[in-house]
C-alpha positions in Angstrom: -27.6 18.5 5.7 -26.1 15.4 3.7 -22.3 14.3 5.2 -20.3 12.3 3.3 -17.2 10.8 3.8 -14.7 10.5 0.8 -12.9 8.0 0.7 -10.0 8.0 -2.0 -8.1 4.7 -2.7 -5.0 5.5 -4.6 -2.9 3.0 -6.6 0.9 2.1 -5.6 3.5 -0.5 -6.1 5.5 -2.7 -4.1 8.3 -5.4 -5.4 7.6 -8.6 -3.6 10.1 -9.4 -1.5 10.2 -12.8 -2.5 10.1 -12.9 -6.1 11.2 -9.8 -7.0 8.3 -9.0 -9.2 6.2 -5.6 -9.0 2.4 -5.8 -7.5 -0.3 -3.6 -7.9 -2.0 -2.0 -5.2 -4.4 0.3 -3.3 -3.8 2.5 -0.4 -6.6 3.7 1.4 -5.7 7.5 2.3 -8.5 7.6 4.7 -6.3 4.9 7.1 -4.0 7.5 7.7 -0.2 8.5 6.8 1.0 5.3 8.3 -0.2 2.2 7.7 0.7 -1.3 7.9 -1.0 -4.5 6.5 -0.5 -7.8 4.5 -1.0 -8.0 0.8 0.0 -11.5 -1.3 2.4 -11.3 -4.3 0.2 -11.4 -7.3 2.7 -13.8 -8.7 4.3 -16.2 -6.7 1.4 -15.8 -3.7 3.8 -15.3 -0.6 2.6 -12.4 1.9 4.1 -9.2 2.2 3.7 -7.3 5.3 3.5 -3.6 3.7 5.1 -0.5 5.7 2.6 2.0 3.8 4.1 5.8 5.1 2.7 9.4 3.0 5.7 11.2 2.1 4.1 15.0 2.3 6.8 17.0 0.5 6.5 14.1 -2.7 2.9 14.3 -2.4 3.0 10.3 -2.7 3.5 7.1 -0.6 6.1 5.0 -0.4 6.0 1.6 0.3 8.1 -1.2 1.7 7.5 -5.0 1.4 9.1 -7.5 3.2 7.9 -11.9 4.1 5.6 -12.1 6.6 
């Protein structure tokens, strides 16, 4: 018998919460329906700390950025 684990890495976004601009990103649904971890702006290069919660009824995550 072959196990596999499936892993599914979905795309978000988050607004940097210093420059104000929109980041791409991946959320790992295998971490969990709460998460929490540091991603740099792809613009101006300051890290976020990313609140990263699964909203169940939406059937999506939301995400919140703020400076680390």
């Amino acid at each position: 018998m072959l196990l596999r684990s499936i892993e599914a890495i979905m795309t978000a976004g988050f607004q940097c919460a210093g420059c104000g601009e929109w980041n791409e990103t991946g959320v790992d649904s295998s971490a969990g329906i709460r998460q929490q971890y540091v991603e740099d702006c792809q613009v101006c290069c300051k890290p976020n700390v990313l609140q990263v919660s699964w909203d169940m009824s939406a059937g999506e995550y939301m995400i919140s950025a703020e400076l680390e």
